[in-house]
C-alpha positions in Angstrom: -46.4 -87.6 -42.6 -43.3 -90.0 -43.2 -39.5 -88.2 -42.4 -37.6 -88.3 -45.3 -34.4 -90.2 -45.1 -31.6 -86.6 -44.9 -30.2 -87.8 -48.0 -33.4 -87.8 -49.6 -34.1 -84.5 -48.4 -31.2 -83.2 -50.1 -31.7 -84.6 -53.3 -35.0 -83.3 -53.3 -34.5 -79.9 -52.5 -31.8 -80.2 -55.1 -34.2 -80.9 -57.9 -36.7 -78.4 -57.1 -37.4 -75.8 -59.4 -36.7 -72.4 -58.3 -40.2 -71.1 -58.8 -41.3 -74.2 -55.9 -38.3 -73.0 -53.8 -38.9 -69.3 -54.0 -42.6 -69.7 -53.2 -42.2 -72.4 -50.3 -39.1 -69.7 -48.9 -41.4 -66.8 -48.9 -43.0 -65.5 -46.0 -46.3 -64.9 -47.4 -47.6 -66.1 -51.1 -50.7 -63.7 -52.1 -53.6 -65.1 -53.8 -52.3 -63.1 -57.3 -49.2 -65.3 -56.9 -50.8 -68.5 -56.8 -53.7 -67.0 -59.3 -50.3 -66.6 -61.6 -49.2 -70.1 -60.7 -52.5 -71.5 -61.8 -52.5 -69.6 -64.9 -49.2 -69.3 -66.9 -47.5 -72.8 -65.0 -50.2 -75.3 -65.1 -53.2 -74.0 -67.6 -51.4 -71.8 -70.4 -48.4 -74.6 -70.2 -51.0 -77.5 -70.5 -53.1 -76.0 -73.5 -49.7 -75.8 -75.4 -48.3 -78.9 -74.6 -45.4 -77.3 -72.7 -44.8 -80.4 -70.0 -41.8 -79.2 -68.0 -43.2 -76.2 -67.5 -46.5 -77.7 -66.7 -44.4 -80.1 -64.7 -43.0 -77.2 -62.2 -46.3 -75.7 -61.9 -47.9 -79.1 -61.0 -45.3 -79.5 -58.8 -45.2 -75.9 -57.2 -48.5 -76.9 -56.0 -48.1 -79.9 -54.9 -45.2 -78.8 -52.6 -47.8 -75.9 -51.5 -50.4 -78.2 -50.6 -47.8 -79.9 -48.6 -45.9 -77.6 -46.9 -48.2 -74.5 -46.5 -51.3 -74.5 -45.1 -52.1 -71.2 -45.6 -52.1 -72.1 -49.5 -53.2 -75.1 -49.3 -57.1 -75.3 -50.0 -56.8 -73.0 -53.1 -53.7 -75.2 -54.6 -55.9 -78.3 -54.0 -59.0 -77.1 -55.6 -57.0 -75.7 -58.5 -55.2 -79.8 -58.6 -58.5 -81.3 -57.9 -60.0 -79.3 -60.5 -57.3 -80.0 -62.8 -58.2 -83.9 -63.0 -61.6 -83.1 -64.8 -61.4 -80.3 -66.8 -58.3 -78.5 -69.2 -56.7 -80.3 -71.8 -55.5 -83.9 -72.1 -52.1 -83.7 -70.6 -53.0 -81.8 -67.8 -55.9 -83.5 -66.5 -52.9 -86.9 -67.1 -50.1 -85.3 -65.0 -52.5 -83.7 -62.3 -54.3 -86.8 -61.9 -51.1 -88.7 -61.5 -49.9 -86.4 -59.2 -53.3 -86.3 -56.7 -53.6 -90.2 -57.1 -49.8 -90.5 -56.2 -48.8 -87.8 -53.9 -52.0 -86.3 -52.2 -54.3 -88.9 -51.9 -52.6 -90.6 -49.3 -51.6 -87.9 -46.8 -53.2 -87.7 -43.7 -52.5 -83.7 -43.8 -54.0 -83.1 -46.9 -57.2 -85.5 -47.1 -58.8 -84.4 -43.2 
């Protein structure tokens, strides 16, 4: 995994929504959590063409993929899965997001 440059860091943790923060600061996220995630940020947001809100649940597991591993292989199936199935913009922004964010990373792919 590439270091981020400590100003990028910053900037990033600046942007991130308060759900990604909240989930990634918690000690333990249980599986209704991320269930919840799945359900209200990414799927209902998607079928009603809600895109920032589908955008901070798409991210939210993205950085979960990322940064915890306990979480991980749930938040990638639910991405993965994304990509073929679920309406149109949500099968877009997920695909976008695996092909430019996950795809490459060593952690996430072995």
């Amino acid at each position: 995994m590439r270091a981020l440059p400590l100003n990028e860091n910053r900037q990033q943790q600046k942007e991130m929504p308060r759900l990604t923060k909240l989930l990634l600061q918690a000690p333990m996220v249980p599986r209704s959590v991320l269930q919840e995630v799945m359900d209200q940020w990414c799927e209902a947001a998607g079928e009603s063409g809600e895109k920032v809100r589908l955008t901070v649940g798409l991210l939210t597991l993205r950085e979960l993929i990322l940064q915890r591993s306990a979480c991980r292989e749930v938040c990638l199936r639910a991405a993965l899965g994304y990509t073929k199935e679920g309406p149109m913009m949500l099968r877009e922004l997920s695909t976008k997001m695996v092909a430019n964010t996950l795809f490459l990373r060593n952690e996430v792919v072995s």
